[in-house]
N, C-alpha and C positions, 0 to 999 in steps of 0.2 A: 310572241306576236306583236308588231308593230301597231301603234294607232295613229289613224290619219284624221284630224279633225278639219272641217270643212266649214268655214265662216261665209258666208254673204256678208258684205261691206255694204253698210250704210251711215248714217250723220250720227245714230249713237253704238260708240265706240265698246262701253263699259260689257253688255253680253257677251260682245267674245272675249274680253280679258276674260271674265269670270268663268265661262264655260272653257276654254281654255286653262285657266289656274285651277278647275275643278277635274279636268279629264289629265292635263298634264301631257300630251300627245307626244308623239316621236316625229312627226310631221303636219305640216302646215299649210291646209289649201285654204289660200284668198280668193273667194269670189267678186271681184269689185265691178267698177264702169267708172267712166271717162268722170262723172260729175263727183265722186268721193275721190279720184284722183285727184283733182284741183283740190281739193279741201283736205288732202294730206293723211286720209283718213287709215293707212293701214298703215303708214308710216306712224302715224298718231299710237297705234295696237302694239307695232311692232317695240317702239319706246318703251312703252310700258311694261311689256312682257320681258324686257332687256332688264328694266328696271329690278322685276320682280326674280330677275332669274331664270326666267321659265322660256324662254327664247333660243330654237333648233340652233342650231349650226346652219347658215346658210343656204349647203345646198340641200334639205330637206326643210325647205320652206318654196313653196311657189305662188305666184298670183299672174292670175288667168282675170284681165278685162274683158268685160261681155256687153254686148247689146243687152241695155235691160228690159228692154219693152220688144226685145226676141226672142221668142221660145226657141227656136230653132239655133238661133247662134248659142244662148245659153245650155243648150245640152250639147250641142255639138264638141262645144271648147271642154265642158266637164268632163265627158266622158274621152276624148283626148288624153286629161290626163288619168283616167282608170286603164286606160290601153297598157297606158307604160309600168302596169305597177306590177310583178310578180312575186307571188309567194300569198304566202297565209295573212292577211292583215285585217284588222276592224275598223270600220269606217263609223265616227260620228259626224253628224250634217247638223249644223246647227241654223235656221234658217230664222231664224231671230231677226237677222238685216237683211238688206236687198228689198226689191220691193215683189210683189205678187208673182209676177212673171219669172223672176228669180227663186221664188220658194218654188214655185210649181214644177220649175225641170229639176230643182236639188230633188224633191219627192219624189218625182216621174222616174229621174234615174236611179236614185238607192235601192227604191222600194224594188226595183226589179232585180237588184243584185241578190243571187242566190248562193254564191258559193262564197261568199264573207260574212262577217258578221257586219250587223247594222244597224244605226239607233240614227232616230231620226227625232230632231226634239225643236224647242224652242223654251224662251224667257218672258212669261210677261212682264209687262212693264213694271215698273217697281217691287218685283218682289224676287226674292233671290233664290229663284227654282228653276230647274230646268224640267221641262214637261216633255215627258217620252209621248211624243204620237203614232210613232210606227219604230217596232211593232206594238199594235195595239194594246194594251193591258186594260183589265178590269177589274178593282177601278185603273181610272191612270195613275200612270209610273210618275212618281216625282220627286228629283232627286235634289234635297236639300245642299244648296250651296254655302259652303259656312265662309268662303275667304272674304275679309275685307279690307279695301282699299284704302290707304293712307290717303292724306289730303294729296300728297308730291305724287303717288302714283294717280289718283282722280284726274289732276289737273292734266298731268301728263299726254293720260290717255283723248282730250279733247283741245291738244296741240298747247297748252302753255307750260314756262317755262318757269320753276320759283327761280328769281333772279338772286336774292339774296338767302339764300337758302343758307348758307353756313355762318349766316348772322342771325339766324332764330331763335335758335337755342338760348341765349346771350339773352335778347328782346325778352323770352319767357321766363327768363329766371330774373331778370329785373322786374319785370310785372309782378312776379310771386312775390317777389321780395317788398315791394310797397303796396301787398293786397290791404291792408288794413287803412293806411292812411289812405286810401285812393275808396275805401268803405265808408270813413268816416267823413270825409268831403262829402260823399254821395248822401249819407244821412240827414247832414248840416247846411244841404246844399242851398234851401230858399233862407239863411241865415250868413250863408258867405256867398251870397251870389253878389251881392256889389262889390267885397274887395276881386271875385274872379273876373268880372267884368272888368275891375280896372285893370287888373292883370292882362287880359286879354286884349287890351283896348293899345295896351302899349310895349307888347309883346310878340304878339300874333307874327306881325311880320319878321319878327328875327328869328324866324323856328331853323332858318336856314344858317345862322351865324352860331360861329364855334361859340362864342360866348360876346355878353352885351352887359354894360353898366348900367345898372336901372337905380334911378335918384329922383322917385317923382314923388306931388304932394297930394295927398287923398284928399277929396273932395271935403270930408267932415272928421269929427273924432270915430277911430276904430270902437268898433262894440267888442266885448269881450272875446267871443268867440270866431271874431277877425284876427284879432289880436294871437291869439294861438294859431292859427292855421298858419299866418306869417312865421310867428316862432318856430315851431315844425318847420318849416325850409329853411330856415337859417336867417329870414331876414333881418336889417337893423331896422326896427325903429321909432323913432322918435319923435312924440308928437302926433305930429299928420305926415310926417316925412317916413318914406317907406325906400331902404337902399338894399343891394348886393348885387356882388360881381357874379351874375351869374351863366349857367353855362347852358350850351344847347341841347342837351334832356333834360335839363328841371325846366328850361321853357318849353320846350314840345310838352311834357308834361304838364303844366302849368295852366297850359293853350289850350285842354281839351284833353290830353294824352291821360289823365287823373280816369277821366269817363270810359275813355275805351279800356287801361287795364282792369278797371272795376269788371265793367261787364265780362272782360278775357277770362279771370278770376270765376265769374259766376260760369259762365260756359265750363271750366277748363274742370270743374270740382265733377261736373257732371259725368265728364271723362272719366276720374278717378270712382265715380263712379258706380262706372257700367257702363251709363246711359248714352250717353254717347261716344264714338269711336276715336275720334283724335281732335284735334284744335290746334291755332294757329293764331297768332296775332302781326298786324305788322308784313304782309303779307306784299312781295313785290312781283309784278307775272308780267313775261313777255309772250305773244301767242309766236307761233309758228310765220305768219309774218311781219313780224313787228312789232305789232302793236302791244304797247304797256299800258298795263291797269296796276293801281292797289286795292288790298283787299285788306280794312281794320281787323276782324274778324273771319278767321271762318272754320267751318266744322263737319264733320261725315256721322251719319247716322244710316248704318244697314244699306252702303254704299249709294247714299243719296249727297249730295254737296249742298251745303247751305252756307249764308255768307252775314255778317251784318256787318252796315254801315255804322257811325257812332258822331252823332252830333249835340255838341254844345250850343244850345239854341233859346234866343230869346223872341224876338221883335218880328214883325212881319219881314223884314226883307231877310231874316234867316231864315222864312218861310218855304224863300223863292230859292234857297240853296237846296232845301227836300225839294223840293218839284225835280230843280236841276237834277238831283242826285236818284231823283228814280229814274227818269230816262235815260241817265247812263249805265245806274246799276240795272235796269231791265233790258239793258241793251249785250251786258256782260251775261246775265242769267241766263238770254237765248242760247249763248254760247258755249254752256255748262251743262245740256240736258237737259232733257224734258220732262215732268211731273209737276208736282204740286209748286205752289206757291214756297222757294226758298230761298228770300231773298227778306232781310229784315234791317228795317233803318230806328235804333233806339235815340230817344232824342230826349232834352229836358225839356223840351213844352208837357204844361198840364191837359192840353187839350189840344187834339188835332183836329180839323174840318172834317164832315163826314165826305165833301166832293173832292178830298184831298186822297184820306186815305181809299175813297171807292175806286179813285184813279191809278194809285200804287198796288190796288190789288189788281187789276186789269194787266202792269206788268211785272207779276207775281213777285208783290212786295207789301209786305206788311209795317207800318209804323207803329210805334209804341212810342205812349207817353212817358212819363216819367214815373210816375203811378204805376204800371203794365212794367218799367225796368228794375223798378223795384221788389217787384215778384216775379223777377226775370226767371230761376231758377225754376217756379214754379207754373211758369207759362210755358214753359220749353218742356216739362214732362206732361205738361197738357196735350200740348199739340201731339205725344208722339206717345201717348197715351191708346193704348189697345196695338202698336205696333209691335210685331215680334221681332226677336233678337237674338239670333242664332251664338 
């Protein structure tokens, strides 16, 4: 017996991969409308499911655009294609997307199909179940969804692109590989925060250059524990005079790059685990039309997406870069689905404003001091704390 699984298209894409990679179907009915066409959105499914493998053969995939806000064109088009279909088959309706008008004729017509078999269900929001509502069960039927979605399928399925994707691998094993020194900065950090300032001060801008001669004179005598952090990267020197020819990853490192593999490091342990599902650092996304973002961090938990930003930050006008930087990472998070607050900016300030961060939570973003990233590890099974984890 053939199964046809029956999607309604709407803005989140993720239900039907999952009830799809949970049913595994032999065929593929798209319910859409005019307004998720422009936004790519089964092309969005379809990627995904290509990704994952689990994607028909062509001509056993259909999509039928419907008046959404017409009951009448909405059954008419459906039941079209039940006309055409002969033999023994089981029909799943997954009515998760679409909007009211659209569940109401998927219902109206299955439930009166007598000579198939018939599940009619939906997904609530964050949780990874699919709920049999017809036919009825007492209690309800609910069927445990166990697949979960890497960061590259997530993205996928909500139109981006990883651009650098076969440069990752590479990025994470260099991170691993300097967890410890990128630990002990982060320990020692209010004791080499002048020489990283000066580093940063005359650095910063050549993160873009293969490599730059740096020969400059520190402001006073190194302290002890200056003095070693320089030695660890090879520098010479002498005095107050600080040199090396160096290259452009020990300055993107050097710049800030120290802070974000540290935190990568603490996310990535959490991976290993259990706790959370996959991680990524270094992260480059182009959407479906163009438009490029980067993402320092980011990570899947029980197929939710969560992201962090990573800022080296001192003074008020690094202030006005977090401001900057939640309006455009809350501008990305609309664009990632819908739920809770997953969007996290770790920063070295000891103290953030309370009408700062009450503003970052508004677009579902949380900042953390430096205090709050040093129990990073322990704030992240806070938050996800009483979640279950199939």
């Amino acid at each position: 017996m053939k199964t046809i699984l029956i999607s309604l298209i709407s803005e989140q894409t993720i239900p039907n991969i999952l009830v799809t990679a949970y049913y595994k179907p032999h065929i593929l009915w798209f319910i859409t409308t005019e307004r998720s066409e422009r936004g790519r959105r089964t092309e969005c499914i379809e990627n995904t499911l290509k990704l994952k493998g689990l994607l028909p053969s062509p001509v056993d995939i259909k999509k039928v655009i419907v008046d959404q806000d017409s009951l009448t064109d909405c059954i008419s088009k459906v039941e079209s294609l039940i006309e055409k279909i002969h033999g023994e088959v089981e029909y799943i309706v997954n009515i998760t997307g679409g909007n009211k008008v659209m569940a109401l004729a998927a219902y109206e017509i299955f439930r009166e199909i007598r000579r198939q078999k018939v599940v009619i269900g939906y997904m609530p929001l964050g949780k990874n179940e699919f709920l049999q509502i017809f036919p009825r069960k007492r209690p309800l039927k609910i069927y445990e969804i166990k697949e979960l979605l890497n960061l590259e399928e997530y993205l996928m399925s909500y139109g981006f692109i990883i651009q650098n994707k076969h440069w990752l691998q590479e990025i994470k094993a260099k991170a691993i590989s300097r967890k410890e020194i990128s630990r002990w900065i982060l320990e020692n950090y209010e004791q080499l925060k002048g020489v990283l300032d000066f580093l940063w001060e005359r650095l910063h801008k050549k993160r873009r250059d293969k490599n730059y001669k740096l020969s400059e004179t520190f402001e006073r005598e190194l302290t002890k524990i200056e003095s070693e952090m320089l030695n660890k990267h090879g520098f010479e020197v002498k005095g107050r005079l600080i040199s090396k020819d160096i290259t452009k990853d020990e300055i993107v490192y050097l710049t800030g790059g120290w802070f974000e593999e540290y935190i990568f490091n603490e996310v990535y342990s959490l991976v290993q685990d259990g706790i959370l599902d996959d991680a990524m650092i270094d992260i480059n996304i182009e959407s479906l039309d163009g438009t490029k973002n980067e993402l320092d961090i980011a990570f899947m938990k029980d197929n939710v997406f969560y992201f962090i930003e990573c800022k080296t930050l001192g003074g008020e006008e690094e202030l006005n870069v977090i401001r900057e930087e939640v309006y455009k990472k809350g501008a990305i998070s609309t664009l990632l689905g819908k739920g809770e607050n997953r969007g996290i900016i770790c920063t070295t300030h000891h103290q953030i404003g309370e009408s700062l961060s009450a503003r970052a939570r508004d677009y579902g973003i949380e900042i953390l001091t430096m205090g709050q990233v040093r129990e990073l590890k322990k704030w992240i099974v806070e938050k996800f704390k009483g979640v279950k984890k199939y």
